[in-house]
VOTORNU-650278 format. One record per residue (C-alpha): x, y, z. Coordinates in steps of 0.5 Angstrom, whole numbers, plus 500, padded with zeros to 3 digits. Layout:
VOTORNU-650278
XYZ;...
//
This chain:
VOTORNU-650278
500500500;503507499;504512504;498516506;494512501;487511504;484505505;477508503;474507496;475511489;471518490;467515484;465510487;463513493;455515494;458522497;453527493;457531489;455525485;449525485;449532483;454530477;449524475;443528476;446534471;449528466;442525466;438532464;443534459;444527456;436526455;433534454;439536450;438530444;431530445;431538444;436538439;435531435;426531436;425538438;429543433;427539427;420539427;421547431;424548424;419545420;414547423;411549417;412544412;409538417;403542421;398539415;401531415;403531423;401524426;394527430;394520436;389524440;384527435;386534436;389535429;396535426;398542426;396543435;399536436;405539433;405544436;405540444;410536442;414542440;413545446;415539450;421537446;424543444;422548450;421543456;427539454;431546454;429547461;431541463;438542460;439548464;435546470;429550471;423548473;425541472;420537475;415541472;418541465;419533464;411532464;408534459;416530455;414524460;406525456;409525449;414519450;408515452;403518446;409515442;410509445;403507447;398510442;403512435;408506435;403500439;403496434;411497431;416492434;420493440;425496436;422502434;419503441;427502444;428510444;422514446;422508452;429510454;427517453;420515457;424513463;429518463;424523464;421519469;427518473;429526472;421528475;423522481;430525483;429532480;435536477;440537483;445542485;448544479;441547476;440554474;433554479;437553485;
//
């Protein structure tokens, strides 16, 4: 053993809460930044092509069914990246994954449902934990 090396676990193998909060800020930006950034901007972005072809689950009709899940996506999703309003903000990302998974994609194979289930599960995890110490809302 080295001199003045402690017996003690590695610090990342430690349940201290530093890493808690990394793992919580990892979590909100791993899942809000790509959803925000490969879900959200395209459909912000093409906005106006989709609005009349946009899947309609709901019967609310495609250009508001848009609309939500732009909202959710893309301005929910990037106040979860910074941490504002946290908890708040994966509902309606929480309800759009399980639209996806449950009612869009219900008859597609497991593969197709793979992604927005992972998401579902982030979210849910985030709404659980919430968004931890390194958070613009703290």
């Amino acid at each position: 053993m080295l001199a003045g090396a402690d017996n003690s676990k590695a610090t990342l193998l430690k349940s201290d809460a530093i890493n808690l909060d990394i793992g919580q800020l990892l979590l909100r930006i791993g899942a809000g930044g790509l959803m925000l950034w490969q879900h959200g901007l395209p459909k912000l972005l093409g906005f106006r092509e989709m609005m009349d072809t946009f899947a309609d689950p709901l019967g609310l009709g495609p250009a508001l069914s848009l609309a939500l899940i732009v909202f959710a996506e893309f301005f929910c999703a990037a106040l979860v990246v910074l941490g504002l309003w946290t908890r708040l903000a994966t509902i309606p990302l929480i309800i759009g994954m399980a639209v996806v998974v449950l009612v869009v994609q219900s008859g597609d194979p497991f593969a197709h449902r793979e992604l927005p289930l992972i998401f579902l599960v982030c979210f849910i995890t985030i709404l659980l934990i919430g968004s931890g110490r390194f958070a613009l809302g703290r």
